[in-house]
Steps between C-alpha positions, in 0.01 A plus 500: 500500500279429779285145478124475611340236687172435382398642805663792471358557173145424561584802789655715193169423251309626768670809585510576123119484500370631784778778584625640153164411351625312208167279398590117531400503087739716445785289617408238349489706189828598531604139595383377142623749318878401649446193386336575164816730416737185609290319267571664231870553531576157513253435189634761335678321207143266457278581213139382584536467863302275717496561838322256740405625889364254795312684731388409852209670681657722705740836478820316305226374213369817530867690378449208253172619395619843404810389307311305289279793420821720453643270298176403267468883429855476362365282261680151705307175443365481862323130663397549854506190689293517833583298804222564687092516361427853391280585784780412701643837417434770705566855605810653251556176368126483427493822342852481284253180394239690427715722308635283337218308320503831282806402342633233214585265711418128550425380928484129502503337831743200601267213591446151527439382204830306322438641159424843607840489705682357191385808314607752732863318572524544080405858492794577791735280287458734180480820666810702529441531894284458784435731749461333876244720666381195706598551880714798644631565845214334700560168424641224710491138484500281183280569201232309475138413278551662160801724589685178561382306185585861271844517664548144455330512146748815369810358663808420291320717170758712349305820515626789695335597814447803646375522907300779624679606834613131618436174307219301583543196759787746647480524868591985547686435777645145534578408106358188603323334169415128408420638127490780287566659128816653474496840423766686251421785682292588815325882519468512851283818644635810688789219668678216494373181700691294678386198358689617131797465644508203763485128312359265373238870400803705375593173273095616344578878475741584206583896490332698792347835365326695723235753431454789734106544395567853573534419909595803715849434553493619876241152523733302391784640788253502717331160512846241379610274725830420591625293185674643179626366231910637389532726206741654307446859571491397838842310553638785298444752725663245796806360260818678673648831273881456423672910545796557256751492829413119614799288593450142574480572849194697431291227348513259793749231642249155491646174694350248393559106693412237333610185241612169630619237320289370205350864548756725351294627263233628740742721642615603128214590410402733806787648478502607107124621563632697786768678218261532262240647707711800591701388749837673595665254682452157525632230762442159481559247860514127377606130572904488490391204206303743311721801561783377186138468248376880561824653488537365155126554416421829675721768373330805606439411830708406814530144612619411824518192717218495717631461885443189661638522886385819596163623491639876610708496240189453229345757665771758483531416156107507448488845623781653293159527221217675439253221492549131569334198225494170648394150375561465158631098457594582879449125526300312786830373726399557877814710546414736240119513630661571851670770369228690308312457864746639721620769207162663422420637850846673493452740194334844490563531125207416244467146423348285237437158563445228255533122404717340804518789656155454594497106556730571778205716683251181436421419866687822628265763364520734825876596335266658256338716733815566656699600186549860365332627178462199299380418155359127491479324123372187587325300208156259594705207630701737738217685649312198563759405696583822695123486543424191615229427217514312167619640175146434360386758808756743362369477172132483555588826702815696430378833563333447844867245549754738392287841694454264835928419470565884430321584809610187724818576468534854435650433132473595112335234328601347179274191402675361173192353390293587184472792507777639734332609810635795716408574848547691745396524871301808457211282310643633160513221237650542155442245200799499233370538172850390296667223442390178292481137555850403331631654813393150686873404494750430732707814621225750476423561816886538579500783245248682675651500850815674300291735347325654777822450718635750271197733520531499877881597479384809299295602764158444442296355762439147590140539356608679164778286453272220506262682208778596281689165544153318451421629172834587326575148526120427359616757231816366429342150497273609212777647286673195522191292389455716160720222353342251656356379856603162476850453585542864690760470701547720862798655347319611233357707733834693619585563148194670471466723785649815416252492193246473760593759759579734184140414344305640789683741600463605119 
């Protein structure tokens, strides 16, 4: 699904209005009524419901408006708290006021006044949730005056939350926020923002439902930028189909080099994901001292010794494959850096580049440029590097990092930070939407290099081996965690990616 700058959406809004003809009041009609009808399926199991909605001044407290209204004709205990003095409301938002005065419902507005503020922080304390119609898309900054002192007020309370279209004190398209409520859910309008999905804002969001407000669909092709986020339906119709007649040979022969001693298990792991991911064939090059510890531990695939005097003869045995993973545990000794810097230049086969692999290329990026199709999985630490920048950079920016690395050096992008980032040097970013914090463990990453190693073998491309590898591992990442996040381990993950391929492909 495609994700809206706030930009891009104010250019949307206005299309809406002035092109299909679609009166601004009728948006934000339909904008409440999404969220009244979210309302009331999460407070369906409440008798006596009591529902209270902050409203700012503008459009967002304006959607706000009308859900109370929706909801107080159901019969819903409604309090309307106002941000902003009454005359401060104007045009919609100043009519869906208007409207609403005609209704059962209480409008109080947050001031100064201690005991006043007391009052109102009980009333959201007993109600069965609180609607945050406060600030949408426009804001930026930190909240200040009474938003600040409401947020600050209503923080920590136990009662649900529900945002209209992003919460308030959330930065649309940075996810940037000092404070806000956390939403259970989010109802954002006609599309996602990017700002639900980048942190510390996505940490705010809860479950992203969007509500199409009846937009043209063509609008919505027509005016999206160049970010999505990954779905199911849309890795299924990328995932690689199996015929009846496949043979081993069909599915992909994957060489993988990597492990080093004290880093067996990285290649173990790569490897297994590799199998598990569909792989036909897989070959593992290693340290002579790891080589005896993988051929005990890695039954399905082949381990070999990897070759240590001639650099031709890693190449000929390189290219006997249909793709080449490199840097798993790879370790940092400057013979083994040396190699990855004079092998990579020499391959025409698809390549994907991780962990050491890529700390061999720190000060040698040109072999980038110079390398064949390439798949790069660097996490924060490694692209600051490659980058020349520091990790807090990366962070503070990771799609503008990972898009200016896919087009420097002519690469697919793979920022393993939260969320996975994919990039590509077109301008095309895509956000992962699996996957789960008890994946923050060692071996993870390794898993993932395996997975869309394997994904590349079968023949996709380097860009939709990246998409599918990306999220089945989210996917696979979130089965695991059903019995529990803390303590997931990355072979958890293998075990469960069959279930994962098999779940989207239904």
């Amino acid at each position: 699904m495609r994700i809206f700058t706030a930009e891009e959406m104010h250019k949307l809004d206005g299309r809406v209005i002035n092109k299909v003809g679609i009166p601004e009041m009728v948006l934000m009609e339909n904008a409440g009524a999404a969220v009244a009808a979210v309302t009331e399926t999460l407070l369906e199991e409440v008798e006596d419901k009591m529902v209270v909605v902050l409203a700012g001044k503008g459009n967002n407290g304006g959607d706000g408006l009308v859900a109370a209204r929706m909801l107080a004709a159901k019969g819903i205990d409604v309090t309307v708290v106002t941000l902003n003095p009454l005359k401060d409301f104007q045009g919609s938002a100043g009519q869906e006021l208007k409207i609403l005065k005609s209704f059962a419902v209480d409008i109080i507005p947050w001031t100064t006044g201690r005991d006043k503020q007391e009052a109102i922080k009980e009333l959201c304390s007993c109600a069965d949730l609180i609607i945050d119609a406060m600030l949408g898309t426009g804001f930026k900054g930190g909240l200040r005056g009474g938003y600040a002192e409401l947020v600050a007020a209503l923080a920590g309370l136990p009662t649900p939350v529900v945002a209209v279209d992003i919460p308030s004190g959330v930065e649309a398209d940075t996810g940037k926020c000092e404070k806000a409520l956390k939403a259970v859910v989010t109802v954002t309008m006609i599309a996602p923002k990017l700002g639900l999905y980048l942190y510390p804002g996505a940490s705010y969001a809860g479950e992203i439902l969007v509500a199409n407000l009846q937009t043209p669909p063509e609008f919505l092709a027509e005016d999206a930028g160049e970010i999505s986020t990954l779905e199911e339906n849309m890795v299924r119709e990328l995932l690689p189909q199996r015929p009846k007649n496949a043979h081993k040979g069909t599915n992909g022969h994957i060489n993988i080099i990597a492990g080093s001693a004290g880093y067996a298990g990285a290649a173990e792991l790569c490897s297994k994901a590799a199998v598990r991911a569909g792989g036909g064939l897989v070959s593992v090059y290693t340290d002579s001292d790891v080589w005896p510890i993988l051929s005990v531990k890695s039954t399905e695939a082949m381990i070999h010794k990897l070759p240590t005097e001639s650099l031709a003869e890693v190449i000929v045995t390189t290219l006997d494959a249909d793709v080449l993973a490199i840097g798993p545990g790879l370790g940092k000794a400057p013979e083994k850096q040396q190699m990855v810097r004079d092998l990579l230049p020499e391959l025409g086969l698809p390549l994907v580049i991780d962990a050491d692999g890529l700390n061999a290329l720190d000060g040698h990026e040109e072999i980038l440029q110079e390398t064949a199709e390439k798949i790069i999985t660097p996490h924060p630490g490694e692209m600051a590097r490659l980058m020349h920048i520091s990790t807090g950079e990366v962070l503070q920016a990771p799609i503008e990092t990972a898009l200016a690395a896919a087009k420097k050096w002519n690469a697919v992008v793979v920022l393993k930070c939260t969320p996975t980032l994919i990039a590509l040097q077109s301008g095309r970013v895509f956000i992962n939407t699996t996957g789960n914090e008890g994946m923050a463990t060692g071996g993870c990453g390794d898993v993932l290099t395996g997975i869309i190693a394997a994904f590349l073998g079968q023949g996709l491309t380097l860009e939709n081996a990246a998409i599918c590898g990306v999220y089945v591992q989210g996917l696979a990442g979130d089965l695991s965690a059903e019995k529990g996040k803390i303590g997931l381990k990355a072979g958890d993950l293998i075990e469960h990616l069959p279930e994962a391929i098999n779940k989207i492909m239904g």
